[in-house]
C-alpha positions in Angstrom: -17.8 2.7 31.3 -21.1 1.7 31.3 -22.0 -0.4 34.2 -24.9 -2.1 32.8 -25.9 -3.5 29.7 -29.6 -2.3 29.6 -28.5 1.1 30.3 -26.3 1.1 27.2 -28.8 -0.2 24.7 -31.7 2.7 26.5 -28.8 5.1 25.2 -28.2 3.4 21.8 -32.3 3.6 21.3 -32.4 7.1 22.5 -29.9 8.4 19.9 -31.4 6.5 16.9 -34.8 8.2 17.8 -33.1 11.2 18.0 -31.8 10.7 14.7 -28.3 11.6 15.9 -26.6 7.9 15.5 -25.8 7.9 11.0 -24.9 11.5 11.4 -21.2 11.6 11.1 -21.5 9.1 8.0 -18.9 6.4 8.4 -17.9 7.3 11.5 -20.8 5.9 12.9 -19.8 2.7 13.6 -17.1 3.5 15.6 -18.7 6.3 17.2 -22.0 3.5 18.7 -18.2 1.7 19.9 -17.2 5.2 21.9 -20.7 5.3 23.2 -20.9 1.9 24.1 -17.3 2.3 26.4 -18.4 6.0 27.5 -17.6 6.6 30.7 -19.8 6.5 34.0 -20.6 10.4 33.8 -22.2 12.0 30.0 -21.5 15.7 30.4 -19.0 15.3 27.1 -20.7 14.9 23.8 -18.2 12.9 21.7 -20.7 12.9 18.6 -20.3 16.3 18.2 -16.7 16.9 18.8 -15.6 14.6 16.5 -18.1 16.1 14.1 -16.2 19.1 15.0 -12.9 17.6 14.7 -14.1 16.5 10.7 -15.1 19.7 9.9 -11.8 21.2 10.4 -10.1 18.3 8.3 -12.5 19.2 5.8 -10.7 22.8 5.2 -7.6 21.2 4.7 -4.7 22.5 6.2 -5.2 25.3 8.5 -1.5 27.4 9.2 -1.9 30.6 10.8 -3.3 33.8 8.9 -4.4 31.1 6.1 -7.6 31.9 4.6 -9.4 28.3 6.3 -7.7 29.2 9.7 -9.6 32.8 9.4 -12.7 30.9 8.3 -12.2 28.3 11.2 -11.9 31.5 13.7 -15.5 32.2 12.2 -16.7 29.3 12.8 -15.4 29.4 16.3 -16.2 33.1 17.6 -19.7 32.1 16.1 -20.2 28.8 18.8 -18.2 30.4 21.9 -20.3 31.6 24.3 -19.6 35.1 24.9 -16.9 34.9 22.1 -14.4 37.6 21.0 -11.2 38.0 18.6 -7.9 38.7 20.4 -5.4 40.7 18.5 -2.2 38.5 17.9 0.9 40.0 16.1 1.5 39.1 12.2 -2.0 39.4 11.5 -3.0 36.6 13.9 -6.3 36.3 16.1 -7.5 34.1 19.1 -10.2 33.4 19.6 -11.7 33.8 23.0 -14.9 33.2 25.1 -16.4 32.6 29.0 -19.2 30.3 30.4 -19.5 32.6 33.9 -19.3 30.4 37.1 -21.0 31.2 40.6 -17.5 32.8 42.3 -16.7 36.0 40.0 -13.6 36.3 41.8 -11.9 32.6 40.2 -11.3 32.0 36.8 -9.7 29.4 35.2 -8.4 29.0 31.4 -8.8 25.7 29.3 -7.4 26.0 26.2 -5.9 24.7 22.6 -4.7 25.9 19.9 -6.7 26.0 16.2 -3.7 26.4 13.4 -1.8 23.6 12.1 1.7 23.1 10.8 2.9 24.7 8.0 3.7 21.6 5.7 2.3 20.6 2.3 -1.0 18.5 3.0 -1.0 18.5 6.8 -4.7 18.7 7.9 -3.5 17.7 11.5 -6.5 15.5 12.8 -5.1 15.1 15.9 -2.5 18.2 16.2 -5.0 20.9 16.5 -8.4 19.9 15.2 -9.0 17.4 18.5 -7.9 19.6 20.9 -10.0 22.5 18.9 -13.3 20.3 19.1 -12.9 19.1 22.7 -12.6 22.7 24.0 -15.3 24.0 22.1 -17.8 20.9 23.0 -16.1 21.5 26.9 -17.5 25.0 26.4 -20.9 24.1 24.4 -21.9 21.3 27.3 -20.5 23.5 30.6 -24.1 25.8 31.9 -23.5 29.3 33.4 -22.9 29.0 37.3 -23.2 25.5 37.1 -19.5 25.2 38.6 -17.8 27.8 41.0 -14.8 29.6 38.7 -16.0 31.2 35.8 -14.0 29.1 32.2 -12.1 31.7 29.7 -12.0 29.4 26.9 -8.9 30.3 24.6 -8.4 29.2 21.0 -4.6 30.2 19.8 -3.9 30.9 16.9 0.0 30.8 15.5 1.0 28.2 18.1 3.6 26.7 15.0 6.5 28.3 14.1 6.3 29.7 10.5 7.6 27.4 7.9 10.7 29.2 7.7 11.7 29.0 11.4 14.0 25.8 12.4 12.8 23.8 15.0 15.2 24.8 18.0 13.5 28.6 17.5 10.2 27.1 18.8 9.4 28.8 21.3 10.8 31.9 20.1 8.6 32.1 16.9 5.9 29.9 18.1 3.2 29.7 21.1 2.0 33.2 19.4 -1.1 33.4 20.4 -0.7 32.1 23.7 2.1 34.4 24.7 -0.4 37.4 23.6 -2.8 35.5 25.9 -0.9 35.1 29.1 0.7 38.8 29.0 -3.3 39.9 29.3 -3.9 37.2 32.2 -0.6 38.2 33.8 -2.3 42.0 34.2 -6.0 41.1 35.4 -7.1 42.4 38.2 -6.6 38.5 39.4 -4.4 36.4 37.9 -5.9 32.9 36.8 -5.7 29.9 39.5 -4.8 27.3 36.5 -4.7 26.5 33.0 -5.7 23.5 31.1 -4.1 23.2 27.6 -6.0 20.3 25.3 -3.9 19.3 22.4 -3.2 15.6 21.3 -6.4 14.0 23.3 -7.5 12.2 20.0 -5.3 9.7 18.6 -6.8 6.0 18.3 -4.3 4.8 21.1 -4.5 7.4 23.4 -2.2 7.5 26.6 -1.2 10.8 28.5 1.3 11.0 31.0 2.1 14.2 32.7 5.0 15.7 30.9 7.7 17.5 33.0 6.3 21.5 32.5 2.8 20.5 33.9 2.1 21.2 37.7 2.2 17.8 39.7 -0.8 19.4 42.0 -3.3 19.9 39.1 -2.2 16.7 37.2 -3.1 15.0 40.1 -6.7 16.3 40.3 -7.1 15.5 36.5 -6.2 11.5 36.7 -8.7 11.9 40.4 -11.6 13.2 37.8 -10.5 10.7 34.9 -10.6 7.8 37.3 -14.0 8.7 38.2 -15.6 9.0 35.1 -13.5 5.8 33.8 -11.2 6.9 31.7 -8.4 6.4 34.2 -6.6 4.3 31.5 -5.7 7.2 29.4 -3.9 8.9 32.4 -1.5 6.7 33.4 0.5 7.4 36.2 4.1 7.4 34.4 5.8 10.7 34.1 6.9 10.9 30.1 10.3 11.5 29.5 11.5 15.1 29.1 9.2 18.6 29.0 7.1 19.7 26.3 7.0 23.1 24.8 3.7 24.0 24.3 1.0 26.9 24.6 1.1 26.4 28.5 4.5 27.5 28.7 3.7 31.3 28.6 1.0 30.7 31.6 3.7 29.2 33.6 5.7 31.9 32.9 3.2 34.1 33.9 3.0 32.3 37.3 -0.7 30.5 36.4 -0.3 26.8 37.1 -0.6 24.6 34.1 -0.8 21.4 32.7 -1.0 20.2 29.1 -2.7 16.9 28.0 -0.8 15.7 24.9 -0.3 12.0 23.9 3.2 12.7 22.7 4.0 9.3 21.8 1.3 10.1 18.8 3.7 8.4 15.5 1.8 10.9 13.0 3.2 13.8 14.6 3.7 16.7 11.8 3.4 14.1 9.2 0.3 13.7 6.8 -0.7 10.4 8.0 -2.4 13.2 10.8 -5.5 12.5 9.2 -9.1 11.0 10.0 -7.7 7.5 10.3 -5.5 8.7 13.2 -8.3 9.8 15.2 -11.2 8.8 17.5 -14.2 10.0 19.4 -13.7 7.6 22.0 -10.5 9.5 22.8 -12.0 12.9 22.7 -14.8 11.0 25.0 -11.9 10.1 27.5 -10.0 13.8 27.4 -13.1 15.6 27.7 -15.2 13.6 30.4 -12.0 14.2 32.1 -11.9 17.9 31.9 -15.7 18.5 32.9 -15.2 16.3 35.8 -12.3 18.4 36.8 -14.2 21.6 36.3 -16.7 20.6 38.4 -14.9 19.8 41.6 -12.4 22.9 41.1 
């Protein structure tokens, strides 16, 4: 938060001077709110992830090999620093980029995934267009060398199951992408020293509790970094009930330490009420000033 009132109204005046307060349409209202309760450090610029995030609503549904999830990938490869396509079976792609830190010999892996549920209608707001824009602003705002271990930031594609698969083959048919991603990770020269998987961090009501998969070590230095930016409140200390499958799973299988940041408590999950009104920036504000912080002390 903000600790003084002057210094929020010098920020509001900055950004209508800069013409960048109005620019998300009627968003903007709540958007001067998510600004006004930002937390103590700015190195996460909610404005333009959640333009980010309404972009990708705007294509509609996105399921894998569609032909808006291969013009999402586009879009992607074309704002990634140092961006590339990753081969993933059925056709598939991630998408994959770097911001090089000042120690060659760490890297460390923050990723989501960019597809959405194969359903009728699902535009999935929160299930993968925030954790898409949070990763890619995480990206945009992080300066070469400005933190010791250089980021591979990893967009996966074909994290859902087909439409045809039942939901107890998950994690057979699913997590495509990001078991093509951790085989290659698993074979570098040095294996990555964690992983950081974004994926529900933009729900209106957003809480995240580690879930059972994610390593206790790292989860601890997140909530350390989110109760320094202020946005402690969105880490809580509970443990939530039960593991999640998700794209981390193949890293931890792979032996790289991982955590996932997902609000599964989220009560538009795979349902079309995933949508704009399900969403805010002041939740992507909380994930991501989270994040950076983290990256900077690891």
């Amino acid at each position: 938060m903000v600790g003084v009132q002057a210094a929020i109204v010098i920020v509001f005046l900055a950004l209508v001077f800069t013409g960048v307060i109005g620019s998300l349409g009627s968003a903007g209202e709540e958007v001067d709110g998510a600004r006004a309760a930002a937390s103590r450090a700015d190195r996460f610029d909610e404005r333009r992830a959640f333009a980010t995030l309404r972009e990708q609503v705007a294509l509609g549904p996105r399921p894998a090999g569609s032909p808006a999830s291969r013009a999402l990938a586009e879009r992607l490869r074309a704002r990634l620093p140092r961006a590339r396509f990753q081969p993933v079976p059925g056709g598939l792609q991630n998408v994959i980029g770097s911001v090089p830190g000042r120690d060659p010999r760490r890297t460390v892996i923050v990723g989501a995934h960019y597809d959405t549920k194969d359903a009728p209608g699902f535009v999935g707001a929160n299930d993968g267009a925030s954790g898409t824009a949070a990763v890619l602003e995480l990206a945009r705002g992080l300066r070469p060398r400005s933190i010791r271990p250089t980021v591979v930031f990893m967009f996966f594609d074909g994290e859902e199951s087909p439409a045809d698969a039942a939901e107890f083959e998950f994690e057979e048919k699913g997590l495509r992408g990001s078991k093509v991603a951790a085989a290659q990770a698993a074979r570098a020269p040095r294996r990555p020293e964690a992983m950081i998987l974004l994926d529900f961090v933009g729900d209106r009501d957003l809480s995240i509790p580690r879930e059972g998969n994610s390593d206790e070590r790292l989860w601890a230095r997140l909530r350390s970094a989110a109760g320094r930016v202020g946005a402690g409140r969105a880490f809580p200390a509970s443990i939530l009930r039960g593991e999640i499958s998700d794209d981390h799973l193949p890293f931890i299988a792979a032996g790289v330490p991982s955590i996932d940041l997902i609000d599964f408590t989220f009560p538009c999950f795979h349902r079309r009420c995933d949508d704009l009104s399900a969403v805010s920036p002041r939740s992507l504000d909380q994930a991501g000033e989270a994040v950076a912080e983290m990256l900077r002390t690891l």
